[in-house]
C-alpha positions in Angstrom: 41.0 -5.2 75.9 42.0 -1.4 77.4 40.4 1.7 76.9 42.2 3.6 73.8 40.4 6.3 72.0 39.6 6.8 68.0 38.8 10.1 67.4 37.7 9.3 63.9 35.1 7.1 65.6 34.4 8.8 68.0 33.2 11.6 65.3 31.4 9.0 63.7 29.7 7.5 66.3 28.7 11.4 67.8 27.3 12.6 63.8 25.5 9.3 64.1 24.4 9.9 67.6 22.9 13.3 66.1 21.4 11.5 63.3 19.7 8.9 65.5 18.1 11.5 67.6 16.7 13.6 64.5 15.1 10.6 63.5 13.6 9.8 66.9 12.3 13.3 68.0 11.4 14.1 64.3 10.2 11.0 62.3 7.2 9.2 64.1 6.7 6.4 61.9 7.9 4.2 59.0 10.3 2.8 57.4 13.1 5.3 58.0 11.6 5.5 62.2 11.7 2.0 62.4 14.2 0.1 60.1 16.9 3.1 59.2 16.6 4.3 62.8 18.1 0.1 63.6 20.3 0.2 60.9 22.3 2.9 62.0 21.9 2.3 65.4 24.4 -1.0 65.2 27.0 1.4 63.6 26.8 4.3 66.0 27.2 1.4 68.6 30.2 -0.2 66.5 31.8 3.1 66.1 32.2 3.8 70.3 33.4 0.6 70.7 36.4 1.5 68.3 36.5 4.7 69.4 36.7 3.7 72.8 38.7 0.4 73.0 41.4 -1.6 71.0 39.0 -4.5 70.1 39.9 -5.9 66.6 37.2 -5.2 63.9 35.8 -8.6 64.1 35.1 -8.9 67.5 33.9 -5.2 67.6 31.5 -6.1 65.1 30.5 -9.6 66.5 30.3 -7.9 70.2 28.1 -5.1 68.7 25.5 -7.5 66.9 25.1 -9.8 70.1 23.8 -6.5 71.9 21.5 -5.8 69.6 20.1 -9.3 69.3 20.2 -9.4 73.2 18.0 -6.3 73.6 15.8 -7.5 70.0 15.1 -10.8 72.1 14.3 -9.0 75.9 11.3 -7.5 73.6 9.8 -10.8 73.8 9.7 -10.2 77.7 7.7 -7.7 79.6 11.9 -6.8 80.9 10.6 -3.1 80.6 7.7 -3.9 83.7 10.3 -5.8 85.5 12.2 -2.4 86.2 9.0 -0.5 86.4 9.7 1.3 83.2 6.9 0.4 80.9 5.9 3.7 81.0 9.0 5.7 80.6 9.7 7.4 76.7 13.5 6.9 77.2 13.4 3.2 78.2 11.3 2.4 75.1 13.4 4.6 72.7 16.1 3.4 73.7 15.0 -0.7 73.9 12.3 -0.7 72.3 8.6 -2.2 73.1 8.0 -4.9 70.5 10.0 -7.3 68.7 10.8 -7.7 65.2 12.3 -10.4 62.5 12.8 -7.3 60.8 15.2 -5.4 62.9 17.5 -8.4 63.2 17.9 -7.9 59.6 18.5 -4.6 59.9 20.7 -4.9 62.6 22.6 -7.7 61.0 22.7 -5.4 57.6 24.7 -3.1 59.6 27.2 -5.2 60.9 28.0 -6.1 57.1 28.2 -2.6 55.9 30.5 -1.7 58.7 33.0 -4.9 57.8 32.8 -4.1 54.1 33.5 -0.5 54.9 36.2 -1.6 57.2 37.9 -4.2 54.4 37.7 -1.8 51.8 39.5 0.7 54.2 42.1 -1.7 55.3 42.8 -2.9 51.7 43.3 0.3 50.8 45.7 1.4 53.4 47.6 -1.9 52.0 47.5 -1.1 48.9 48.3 2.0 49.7 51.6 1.3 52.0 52.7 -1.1 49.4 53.7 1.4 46.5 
């Protein structure tokens, strides 16, 4: 693996980035806060990893959805006191305070919109490359 940038991912992952924080600064609760808000967040983290490394789709994908598990599972941990953060805004934005079977799915959801979105896109440019 080396550092090579995408800058269509790289746009993705910053509209995404703006997206994510809209819904954390503007939408306090719900579905969209809590399930929408996970959703997206495994593809804005997919899309720097292909923007900012040559990793093949799958293993972006696989790499991506391990985080996100990994941090899901700390939540069953008092991690956050550990590091004397329990109280910081940031920390539990970013990692969250409380786990939930539902944001694996959700997580896992968007892992397997971004590989459908990525096999349509690669069929495509076959398709496309073969007329």
């Amino acid at each position: 693996m080396y550092l090579q940038f995408n800058k269509n991912y790289l746009v993705l992952a910053h509209s995404l980035f703006l997206v994510e924080l809209a819904i954390a600064f503007i939408v306090k609760t719900g579905f969209i806060r809590y399930t929408i808000g996970d959703y997206l967040c495994v593809i804005l983290l997919y899309a720097i990893i292909r923007g900012c490394t040559n990793l093949k789709i799958w293993v972006s994908a696989l790499v991506v959805l391990l985080i996100a598990y990994l941090v899901e599972f700390l939540q069953l941990t008092p991690f956050l006191t550990y590091f004397n953060l329990e109280d910081s805004f940031t920390a539990k934005l970013i990692f969250g305070s409380t786990f939930q079977v539902t944001d694996l799915v959700a997580y896992t959801l968007g892992i397997i919109t971004v590989l459908i979105f990525e096999i349509y896109i690669s069929e495509r440019g076959l398709k496309k490359n073969q007329n």
